[in-house]
N, CA, C and O atoms as CSV, one atom per row, in Angstrom:
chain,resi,resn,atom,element,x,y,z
A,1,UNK,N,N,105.776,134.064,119.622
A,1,UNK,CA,C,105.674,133.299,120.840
A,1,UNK,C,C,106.920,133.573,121.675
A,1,UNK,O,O,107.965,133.835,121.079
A,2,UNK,N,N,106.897,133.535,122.949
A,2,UNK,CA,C,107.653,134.112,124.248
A,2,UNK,C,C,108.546,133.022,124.019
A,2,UNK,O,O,108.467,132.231,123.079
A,3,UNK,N,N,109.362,133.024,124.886
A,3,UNK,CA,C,110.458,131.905,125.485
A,3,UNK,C,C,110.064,131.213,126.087
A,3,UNK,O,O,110.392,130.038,125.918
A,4,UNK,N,N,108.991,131.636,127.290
A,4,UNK,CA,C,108.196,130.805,128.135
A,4,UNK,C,C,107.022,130.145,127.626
A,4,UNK,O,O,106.561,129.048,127.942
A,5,UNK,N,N,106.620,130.972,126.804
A,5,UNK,CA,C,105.255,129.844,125.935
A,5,UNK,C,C,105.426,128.695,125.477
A,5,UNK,O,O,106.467,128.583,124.830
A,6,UNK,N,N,104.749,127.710,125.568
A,6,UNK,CA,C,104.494,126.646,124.559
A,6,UNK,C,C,103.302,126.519,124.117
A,6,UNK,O,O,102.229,126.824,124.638
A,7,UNK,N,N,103.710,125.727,122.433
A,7,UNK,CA,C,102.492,125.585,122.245
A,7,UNK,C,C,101.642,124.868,122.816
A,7,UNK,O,O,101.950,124.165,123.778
A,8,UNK,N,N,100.351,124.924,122.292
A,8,UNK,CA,C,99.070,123.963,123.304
A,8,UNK,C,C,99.658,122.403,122.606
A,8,UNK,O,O,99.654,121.535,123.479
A,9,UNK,N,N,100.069,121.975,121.468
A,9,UNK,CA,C,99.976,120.679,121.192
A,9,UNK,C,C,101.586,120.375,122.106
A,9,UNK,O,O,102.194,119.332,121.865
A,10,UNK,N,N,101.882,120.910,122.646
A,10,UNK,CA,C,103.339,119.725,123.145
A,10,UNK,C,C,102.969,119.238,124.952
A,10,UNK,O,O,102.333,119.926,125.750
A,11,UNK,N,N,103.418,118.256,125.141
A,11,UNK,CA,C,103.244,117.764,126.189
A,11,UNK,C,C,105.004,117.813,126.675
A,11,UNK,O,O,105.754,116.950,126.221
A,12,UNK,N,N,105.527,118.867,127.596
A,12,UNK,CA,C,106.708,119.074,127.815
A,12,UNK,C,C,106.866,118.145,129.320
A,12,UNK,O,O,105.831,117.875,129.929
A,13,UNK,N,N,108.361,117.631,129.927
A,13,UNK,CA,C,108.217,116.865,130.994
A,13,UNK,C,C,107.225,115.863,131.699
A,13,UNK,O,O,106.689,116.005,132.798
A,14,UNK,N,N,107.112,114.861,130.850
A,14,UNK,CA,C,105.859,113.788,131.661
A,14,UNK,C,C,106.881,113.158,132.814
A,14,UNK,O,O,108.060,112.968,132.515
A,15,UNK,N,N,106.432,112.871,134.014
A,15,UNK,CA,C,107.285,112.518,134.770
A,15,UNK,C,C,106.684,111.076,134.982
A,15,UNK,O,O,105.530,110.895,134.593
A,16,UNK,N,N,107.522,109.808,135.697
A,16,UNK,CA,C,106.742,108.810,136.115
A,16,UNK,C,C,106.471,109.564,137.739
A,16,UNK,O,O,107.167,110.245,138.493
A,17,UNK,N,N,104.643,108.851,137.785
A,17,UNK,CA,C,104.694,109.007,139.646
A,17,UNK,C,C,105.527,108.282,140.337
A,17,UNK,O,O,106.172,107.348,139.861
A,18,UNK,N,N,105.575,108.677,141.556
A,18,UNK,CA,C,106.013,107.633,142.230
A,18,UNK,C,C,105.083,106.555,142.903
A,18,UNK,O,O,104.101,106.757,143.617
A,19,UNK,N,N,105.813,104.976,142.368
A,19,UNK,CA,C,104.928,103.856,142.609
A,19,UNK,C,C,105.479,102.954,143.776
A,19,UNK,O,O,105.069,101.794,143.837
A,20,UNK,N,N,106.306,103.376,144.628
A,20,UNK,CA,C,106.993,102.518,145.866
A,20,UNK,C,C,105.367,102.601,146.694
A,20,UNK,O,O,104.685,103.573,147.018
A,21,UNK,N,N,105.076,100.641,146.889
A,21,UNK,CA,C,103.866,100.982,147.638
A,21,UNK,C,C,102.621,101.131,147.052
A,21,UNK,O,O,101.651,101.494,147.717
A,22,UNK,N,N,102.550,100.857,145.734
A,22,UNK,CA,C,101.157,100.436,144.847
A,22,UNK,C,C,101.472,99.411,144.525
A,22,UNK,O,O,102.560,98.847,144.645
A,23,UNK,N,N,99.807,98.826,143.742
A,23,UNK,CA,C,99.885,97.831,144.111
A,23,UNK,C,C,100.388,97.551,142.184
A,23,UNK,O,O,100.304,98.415,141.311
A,24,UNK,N,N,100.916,96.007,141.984
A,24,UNK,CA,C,101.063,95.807,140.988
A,24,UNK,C,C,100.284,95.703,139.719
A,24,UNK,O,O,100.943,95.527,138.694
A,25,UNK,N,N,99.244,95.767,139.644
A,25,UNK,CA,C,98.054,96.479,138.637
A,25,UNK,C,C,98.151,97.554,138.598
A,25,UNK,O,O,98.003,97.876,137.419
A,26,UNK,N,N,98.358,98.573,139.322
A,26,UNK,CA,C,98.377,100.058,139.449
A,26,UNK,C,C,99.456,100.274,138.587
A,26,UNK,O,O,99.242,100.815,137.502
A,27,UNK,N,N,100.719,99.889,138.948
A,27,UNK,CA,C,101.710,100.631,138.621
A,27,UNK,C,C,102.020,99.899,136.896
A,27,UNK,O,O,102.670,100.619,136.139
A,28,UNK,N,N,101.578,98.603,136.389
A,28,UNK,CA,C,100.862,98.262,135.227
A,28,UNK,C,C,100.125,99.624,134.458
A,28,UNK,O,O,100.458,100.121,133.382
A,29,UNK,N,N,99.440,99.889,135.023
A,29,UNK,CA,C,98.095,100.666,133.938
A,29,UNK,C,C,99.089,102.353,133.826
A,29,UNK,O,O,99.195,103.171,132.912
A,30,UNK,N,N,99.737,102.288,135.399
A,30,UNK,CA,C,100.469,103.706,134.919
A,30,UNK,C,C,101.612,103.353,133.874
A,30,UNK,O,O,101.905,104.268,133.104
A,31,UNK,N,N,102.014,102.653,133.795
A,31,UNK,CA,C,103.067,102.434,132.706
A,31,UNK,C,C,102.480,102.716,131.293
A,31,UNK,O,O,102.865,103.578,130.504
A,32,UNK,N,N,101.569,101.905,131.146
A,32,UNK,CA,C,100.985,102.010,130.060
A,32,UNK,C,C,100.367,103.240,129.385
A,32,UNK,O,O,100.328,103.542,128.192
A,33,UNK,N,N,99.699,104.122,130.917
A,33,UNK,CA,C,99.416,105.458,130.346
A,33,UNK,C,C,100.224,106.248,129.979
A,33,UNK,O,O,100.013,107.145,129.163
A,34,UNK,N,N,101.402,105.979,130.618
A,34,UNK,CA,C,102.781,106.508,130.333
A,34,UNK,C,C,103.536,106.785,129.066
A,34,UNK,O,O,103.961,107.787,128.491
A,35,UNK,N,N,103.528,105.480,128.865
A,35,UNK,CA,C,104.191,105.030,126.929
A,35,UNK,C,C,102.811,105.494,126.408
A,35,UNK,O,O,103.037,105.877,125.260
A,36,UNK,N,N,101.741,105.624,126.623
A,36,UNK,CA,C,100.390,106.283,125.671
A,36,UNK,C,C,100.748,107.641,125.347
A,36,UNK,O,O,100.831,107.991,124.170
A,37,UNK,N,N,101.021,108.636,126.547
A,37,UNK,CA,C,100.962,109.526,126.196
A,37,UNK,C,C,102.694,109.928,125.460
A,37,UNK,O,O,102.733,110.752,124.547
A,38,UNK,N,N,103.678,109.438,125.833
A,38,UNK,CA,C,104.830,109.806,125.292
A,38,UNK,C,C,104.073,109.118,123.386
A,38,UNK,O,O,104.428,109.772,122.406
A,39,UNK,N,N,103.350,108.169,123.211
A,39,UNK,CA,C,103.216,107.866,121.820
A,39,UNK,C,C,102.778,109.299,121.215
A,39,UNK,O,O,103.259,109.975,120.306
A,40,UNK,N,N,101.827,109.470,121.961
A,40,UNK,CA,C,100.879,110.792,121.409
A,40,UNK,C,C,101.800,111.739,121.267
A,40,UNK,O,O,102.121,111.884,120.088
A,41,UNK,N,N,102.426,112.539,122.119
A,41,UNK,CA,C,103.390,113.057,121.968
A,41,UNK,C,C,103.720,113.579,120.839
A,41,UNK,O,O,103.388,114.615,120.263
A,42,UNK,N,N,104.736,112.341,120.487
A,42,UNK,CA,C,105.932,112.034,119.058
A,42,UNK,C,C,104.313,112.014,118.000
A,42,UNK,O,O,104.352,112.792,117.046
A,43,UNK,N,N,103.353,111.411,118.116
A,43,UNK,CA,C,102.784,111.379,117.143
A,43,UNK,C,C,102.044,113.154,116.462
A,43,UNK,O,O,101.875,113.423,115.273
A,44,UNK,N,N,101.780,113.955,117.494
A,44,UNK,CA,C,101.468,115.129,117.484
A,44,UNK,C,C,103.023,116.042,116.900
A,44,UNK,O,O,102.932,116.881,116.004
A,45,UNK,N,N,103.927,115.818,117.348
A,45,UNK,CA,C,105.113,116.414,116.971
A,45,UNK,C,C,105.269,115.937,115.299
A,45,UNK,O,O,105.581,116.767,114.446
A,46,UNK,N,N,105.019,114.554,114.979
A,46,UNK,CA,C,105.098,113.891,113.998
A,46,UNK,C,C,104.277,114.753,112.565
A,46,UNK,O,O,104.792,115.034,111.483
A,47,UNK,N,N,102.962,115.002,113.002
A,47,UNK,CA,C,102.018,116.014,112.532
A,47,UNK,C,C,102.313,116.960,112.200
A,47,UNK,O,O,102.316,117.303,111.017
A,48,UNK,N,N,102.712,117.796,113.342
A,48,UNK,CA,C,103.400,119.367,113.381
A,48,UNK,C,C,104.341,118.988,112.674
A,48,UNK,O,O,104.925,120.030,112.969
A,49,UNK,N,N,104.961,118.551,112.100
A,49,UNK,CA,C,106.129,118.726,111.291
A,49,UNK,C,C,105.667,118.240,109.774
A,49,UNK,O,O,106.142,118.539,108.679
A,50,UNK,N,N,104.598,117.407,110.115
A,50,UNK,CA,C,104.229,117.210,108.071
A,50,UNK,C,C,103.822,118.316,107.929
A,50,UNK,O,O,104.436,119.110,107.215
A,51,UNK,N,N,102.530,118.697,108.659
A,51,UNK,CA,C,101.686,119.965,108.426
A,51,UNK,C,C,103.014,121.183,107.895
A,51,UNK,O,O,103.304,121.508,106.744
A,52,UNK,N,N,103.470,121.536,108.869
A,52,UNK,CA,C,104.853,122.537,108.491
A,52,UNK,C,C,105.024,122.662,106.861
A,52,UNK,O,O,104.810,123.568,106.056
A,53,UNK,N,N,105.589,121.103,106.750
A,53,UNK,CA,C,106.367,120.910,105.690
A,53,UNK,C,C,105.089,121.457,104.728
A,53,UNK,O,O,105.168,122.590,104.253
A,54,UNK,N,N,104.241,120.849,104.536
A,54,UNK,CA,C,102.885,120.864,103.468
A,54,UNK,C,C,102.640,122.622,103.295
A,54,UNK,O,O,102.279,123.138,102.238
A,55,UNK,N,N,102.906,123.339,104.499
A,55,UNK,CA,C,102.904,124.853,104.173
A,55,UNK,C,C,103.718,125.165,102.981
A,55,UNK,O,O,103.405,125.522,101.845
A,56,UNK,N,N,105.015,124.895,103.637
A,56,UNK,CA,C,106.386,124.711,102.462
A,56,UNK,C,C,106.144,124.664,101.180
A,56,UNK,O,O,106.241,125.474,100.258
A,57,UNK,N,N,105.726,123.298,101.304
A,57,UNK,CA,C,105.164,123.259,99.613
A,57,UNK,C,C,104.357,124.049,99.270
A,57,UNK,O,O,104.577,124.379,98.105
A,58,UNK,N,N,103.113,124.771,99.888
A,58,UNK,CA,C,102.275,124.953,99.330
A,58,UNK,C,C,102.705,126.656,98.609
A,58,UNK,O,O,102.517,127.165,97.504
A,59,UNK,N,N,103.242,127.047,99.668
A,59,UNK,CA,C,104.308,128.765,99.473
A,59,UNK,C,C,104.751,128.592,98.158
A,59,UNK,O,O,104.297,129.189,97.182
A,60,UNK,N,N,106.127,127.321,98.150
A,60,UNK,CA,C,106.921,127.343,97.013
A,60,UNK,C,C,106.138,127.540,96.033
A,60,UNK,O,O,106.324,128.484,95.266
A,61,UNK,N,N,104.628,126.261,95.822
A,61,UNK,CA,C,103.872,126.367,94.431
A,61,UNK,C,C,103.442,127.619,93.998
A,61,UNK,O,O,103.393,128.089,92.861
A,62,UNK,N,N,103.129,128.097,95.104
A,62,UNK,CA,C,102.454,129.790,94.683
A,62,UNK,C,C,103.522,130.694,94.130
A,62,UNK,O,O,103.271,131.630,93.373
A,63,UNK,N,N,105.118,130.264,94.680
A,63,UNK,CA,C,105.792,131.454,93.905
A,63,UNK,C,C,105.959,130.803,92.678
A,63,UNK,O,O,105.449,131.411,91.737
A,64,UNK,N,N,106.760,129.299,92.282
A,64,UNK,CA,C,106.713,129.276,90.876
A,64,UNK,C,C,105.252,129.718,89.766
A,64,UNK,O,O,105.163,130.374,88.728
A,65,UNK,N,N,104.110,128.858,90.755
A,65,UNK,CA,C,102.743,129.464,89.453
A,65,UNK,C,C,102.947,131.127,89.173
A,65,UNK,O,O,102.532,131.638,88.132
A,66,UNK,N,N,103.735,132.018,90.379
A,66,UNK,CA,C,103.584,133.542,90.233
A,66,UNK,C,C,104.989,133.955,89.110
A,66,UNK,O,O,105.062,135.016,88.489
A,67,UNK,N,N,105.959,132.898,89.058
A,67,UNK,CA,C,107.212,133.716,88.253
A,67,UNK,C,C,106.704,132.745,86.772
A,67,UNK,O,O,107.457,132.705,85.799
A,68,UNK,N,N,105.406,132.034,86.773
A,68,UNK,CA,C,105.376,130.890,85.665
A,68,UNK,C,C,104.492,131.796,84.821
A,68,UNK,O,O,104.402,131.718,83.596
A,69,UNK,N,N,103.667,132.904,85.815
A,69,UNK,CA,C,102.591,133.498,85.017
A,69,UNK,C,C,103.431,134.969,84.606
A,69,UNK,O,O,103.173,135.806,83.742
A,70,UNK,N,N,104.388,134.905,85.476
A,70,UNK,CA,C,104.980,136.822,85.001
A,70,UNK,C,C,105.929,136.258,83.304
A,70,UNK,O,O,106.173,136.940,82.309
A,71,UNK,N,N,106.144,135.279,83.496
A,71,UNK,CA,C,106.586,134.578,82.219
A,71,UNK,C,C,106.270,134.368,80.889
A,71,UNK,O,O,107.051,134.218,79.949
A,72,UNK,N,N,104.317,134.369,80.887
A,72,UNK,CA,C,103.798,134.305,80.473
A,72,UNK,C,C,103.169,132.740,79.789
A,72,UNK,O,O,102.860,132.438,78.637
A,73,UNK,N,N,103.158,132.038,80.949
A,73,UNK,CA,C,103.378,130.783,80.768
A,73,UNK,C,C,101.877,130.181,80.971
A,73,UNK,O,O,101.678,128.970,80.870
């Protein structure tokens, strides 16, 4: 992956709109979509990083079962 790529799961720079001049329900529901998607976010990043890890493990197991069987174990 480039320098300029990202992946599809990150949501990079959410900005707030600007709310000078909406009305106070409006700028309510944008808040809220706001902190929604920053949740999602961290929760997708949260993922990407177990998933990662679970590779990890899964590599390591394959080399010990491979130096457990050259062992004769």
């Amino acid at each position: 992956m480039g320098t300029t790529d990202r992946p599809q799961n990150c949501i990079d720079g959410i900005r707030c709109p600007a709310i000078k001049g909406l009305p106070r329900e409006t700028v309510h529901i944008l808040h809220h979509s706001l902190v929604g998607l920053v949740c999602m976010q961290r929760s997708i990043e949260d993922v990407k990083l177990q998933v990662d890890r679970s590779w990890d493990a899964v590599r390591e197991s394959r080399k010990l079962l491979h130096r457990l069987r050259k062992e004769g174990f």
